[in-house]
N, C-alpha and C positions, 0 to 999 in steps of 0.2 A: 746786256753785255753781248755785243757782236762779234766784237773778235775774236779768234782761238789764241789763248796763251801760252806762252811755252813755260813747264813746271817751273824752271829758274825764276819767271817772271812773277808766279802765282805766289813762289816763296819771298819772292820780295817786294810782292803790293803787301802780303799776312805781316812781313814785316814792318813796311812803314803803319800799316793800318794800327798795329799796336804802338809804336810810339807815340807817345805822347806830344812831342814837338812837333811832330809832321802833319801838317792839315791835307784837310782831300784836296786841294786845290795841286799842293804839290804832286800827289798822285795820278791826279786827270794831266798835270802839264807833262807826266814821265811817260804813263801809262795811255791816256784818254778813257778813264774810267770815273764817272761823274759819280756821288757820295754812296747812290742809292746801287751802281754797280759792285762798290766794293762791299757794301752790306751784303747785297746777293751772294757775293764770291768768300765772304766770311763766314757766311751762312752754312753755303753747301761745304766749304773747304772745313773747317772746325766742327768738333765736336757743339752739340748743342751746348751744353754747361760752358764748355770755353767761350762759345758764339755767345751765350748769355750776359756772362762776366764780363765781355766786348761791348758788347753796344751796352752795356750801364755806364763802364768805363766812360765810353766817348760819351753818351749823353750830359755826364755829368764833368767834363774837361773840354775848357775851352779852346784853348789850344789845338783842338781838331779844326774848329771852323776860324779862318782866318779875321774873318770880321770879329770873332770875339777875342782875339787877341789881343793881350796888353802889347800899347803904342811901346815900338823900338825892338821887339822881340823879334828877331830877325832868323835865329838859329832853327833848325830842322830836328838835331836830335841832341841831347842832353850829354855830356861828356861821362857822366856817370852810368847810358844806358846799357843795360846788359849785351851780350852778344845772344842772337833769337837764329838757332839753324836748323832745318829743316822742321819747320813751323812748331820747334819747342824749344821756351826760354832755358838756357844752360845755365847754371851758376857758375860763379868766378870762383 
């Protein structure tokens, strides 16, 4: 990661990084932070156990990498997804 980010930005790469709908691609085209940058910034930004819970998450949902996406999936985030502020999920 090269550039400095400003917190607003950092809470909303932690954002998209947890949805579910949003693959890294959309992240690098917002932010220019390739997969392996936002793992780094999930890393240091979260608790280990949440960073844990993260990358099982993604590892096991496809929907993070674009290629494994099911054909026609077009959508970014889920209408259903929770609102996530200031890098903790709030309930409704």
């Amino acid at each position: 990661m090269k550039q400095q980010l400003q917190p607003e930005e950092i809470d909303r790469i932690i954002e998209m990084a947890w949805e579910d709908r949003t693959p890294f691609d959309a992240i690098h085209y917002q932010f220019g932070l390739v997969e392996s940058d936002v793992k780094a910034l999930m890393k240091k930004e979260l608790k280990f156990s949440s960073y844990r819970l993260w990358r099982e998450r993604v590892e096991n949902c496809a929907t993070k990498h674009a290629k494994k996406r099911v054909e026609g999936m077009d959508r970014f985030k889920c209408n259903l997804q929770r609102t996530i502020t200031n890098n903790k999920i709030s309930k409704r």
